[in-house]
ZATOR-262982 format. One line per field, with one value per residue (C-alpha): residue number from 1; residue in one letter; y, x, z negated. Coordinates in steps of 0.02 Angstrom, whole numbers, plus 32768, in hexadecimal, padded with zeros to 4 digits. Example, Ala and Ser with C-alpha at 12.3 -4.5 7.8 and 13.67 -1.06 7.14 Angstrom:
REM ZATOR-262982
guti 1; 2
dolo A; S
v 7F1F; 7FCB
u 8267; 82AC
w 7E7A; 7E9B
REM end
This chain:
REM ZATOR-262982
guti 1; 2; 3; 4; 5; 6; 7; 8; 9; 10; 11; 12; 13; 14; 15; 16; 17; 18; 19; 20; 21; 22; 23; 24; 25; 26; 27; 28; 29; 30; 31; 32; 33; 34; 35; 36; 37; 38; 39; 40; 41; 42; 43; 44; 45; 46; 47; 48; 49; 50; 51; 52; 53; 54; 55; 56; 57; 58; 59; 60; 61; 62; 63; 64; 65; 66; 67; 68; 69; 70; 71; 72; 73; 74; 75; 76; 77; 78; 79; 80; 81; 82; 83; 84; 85; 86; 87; 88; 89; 90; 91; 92; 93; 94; 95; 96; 97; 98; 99; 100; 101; 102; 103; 104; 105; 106; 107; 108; 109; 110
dolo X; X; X; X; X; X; X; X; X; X; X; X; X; X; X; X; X; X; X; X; X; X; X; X; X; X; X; X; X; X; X; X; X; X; X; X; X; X; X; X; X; X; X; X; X; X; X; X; X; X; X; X; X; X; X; X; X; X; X; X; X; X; X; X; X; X; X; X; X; X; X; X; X; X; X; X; X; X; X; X; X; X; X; X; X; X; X; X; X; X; X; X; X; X; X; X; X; X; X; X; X; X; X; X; X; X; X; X; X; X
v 9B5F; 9BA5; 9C51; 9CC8; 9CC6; 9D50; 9D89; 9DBF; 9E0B; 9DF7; 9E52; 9E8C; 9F0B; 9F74; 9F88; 9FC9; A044; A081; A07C; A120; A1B0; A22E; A2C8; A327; A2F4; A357; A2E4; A236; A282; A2A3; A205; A1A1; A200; A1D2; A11C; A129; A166; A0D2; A060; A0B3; A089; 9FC6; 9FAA; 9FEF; 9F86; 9EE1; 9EDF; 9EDE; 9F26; 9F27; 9F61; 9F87; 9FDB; 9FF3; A068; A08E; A106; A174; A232; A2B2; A339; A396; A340; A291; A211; A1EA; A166; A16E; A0D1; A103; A099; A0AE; A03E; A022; 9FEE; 9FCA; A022; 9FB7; 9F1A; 9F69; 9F44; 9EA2; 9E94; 9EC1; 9E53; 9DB0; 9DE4; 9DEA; 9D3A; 9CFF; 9D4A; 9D00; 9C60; 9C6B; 9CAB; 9C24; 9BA3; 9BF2; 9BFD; 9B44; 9AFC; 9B45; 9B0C; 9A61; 9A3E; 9989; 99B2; 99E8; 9A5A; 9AB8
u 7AA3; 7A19; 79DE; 7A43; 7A03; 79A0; 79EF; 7986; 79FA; 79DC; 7A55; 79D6; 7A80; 7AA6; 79E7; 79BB; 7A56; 7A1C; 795A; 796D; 790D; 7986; 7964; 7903; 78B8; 7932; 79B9; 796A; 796C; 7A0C; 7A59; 79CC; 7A21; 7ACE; 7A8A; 7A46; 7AE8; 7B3C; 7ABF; 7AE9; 7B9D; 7B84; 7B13; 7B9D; 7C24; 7BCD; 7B89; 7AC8; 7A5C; 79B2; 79AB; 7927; 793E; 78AD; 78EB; 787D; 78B2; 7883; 78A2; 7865; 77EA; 7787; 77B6; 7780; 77C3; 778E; 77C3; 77D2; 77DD; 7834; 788A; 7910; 7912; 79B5; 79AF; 790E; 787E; 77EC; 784E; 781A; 7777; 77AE; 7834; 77D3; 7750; 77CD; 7804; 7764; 774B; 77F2; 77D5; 7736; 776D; 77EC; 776B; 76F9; 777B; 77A8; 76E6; 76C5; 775F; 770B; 7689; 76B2; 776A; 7761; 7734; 77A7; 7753; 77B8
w C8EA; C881; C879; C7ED; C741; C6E3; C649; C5B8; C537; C472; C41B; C374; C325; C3D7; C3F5; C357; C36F; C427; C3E6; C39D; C3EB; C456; C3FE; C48B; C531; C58E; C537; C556; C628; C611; C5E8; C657; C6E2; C6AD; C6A1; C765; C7A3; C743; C798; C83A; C82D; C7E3; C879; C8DE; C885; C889; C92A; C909; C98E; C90B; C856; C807; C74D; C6CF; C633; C57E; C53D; C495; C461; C3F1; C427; C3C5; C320; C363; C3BE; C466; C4E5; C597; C625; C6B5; C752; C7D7; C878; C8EE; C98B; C9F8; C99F; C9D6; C96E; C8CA; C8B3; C8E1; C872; C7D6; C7FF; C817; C777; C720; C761; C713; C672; C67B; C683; C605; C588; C5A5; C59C; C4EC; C4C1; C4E8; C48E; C3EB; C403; C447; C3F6; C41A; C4D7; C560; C5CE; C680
REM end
């Protein structure tokens, strides 16, 4: 059995429609808090012992835009540092897979 797979998700239409800024920084908390509960409960439902969440988010202050990086972690807190790195490392690889095939077409590389 091999490990689960990552998902990266490309959907160009929905992100443009979530990219815009929440209109105030109070707002953006607001519905990043909503969005931790709802991670709460998926953890809950499908059994996970360790999530870890990273959310970018935008909103309007001051009459500009500013973005914010946050994170939530379920479950054993000394596994997220860990976590994020492992992921790094995958995405990583992926990227450099993706490099090299445009560079090198005619040459598989894994």
């Amino acid at each position: 059995m091999s490990k689960p797979k990552s998902v990266t998700v490309d959907d160009p239409d929905n992100y443009e429609a979530l990219s815009v800024p929440f209109e105030s920084a109070d707002a953006a908390n607001a519905e990043v808090a909503a969005f931790w509960e709802d991670v709460r409960l998926a953890r809950q439902k499908h059994k996970l012992a360790d999530v870890h969440v990273i959310v970018y988010t935008s909103f309007k202050s001051g009459g500009e835009v500013k973005h914010a990086a946050t994170f939530g972690h379920y479950g054993d807190g000394a596994l997220g540092m860990i976590m994020c790195a492992d992921s790094i490392a995958e995405e990583a690889k992926s990227w450099r897979k993706f490099i090299f095939a445009q560079r090198q077409p005619e040459v598989k590389h894994d």
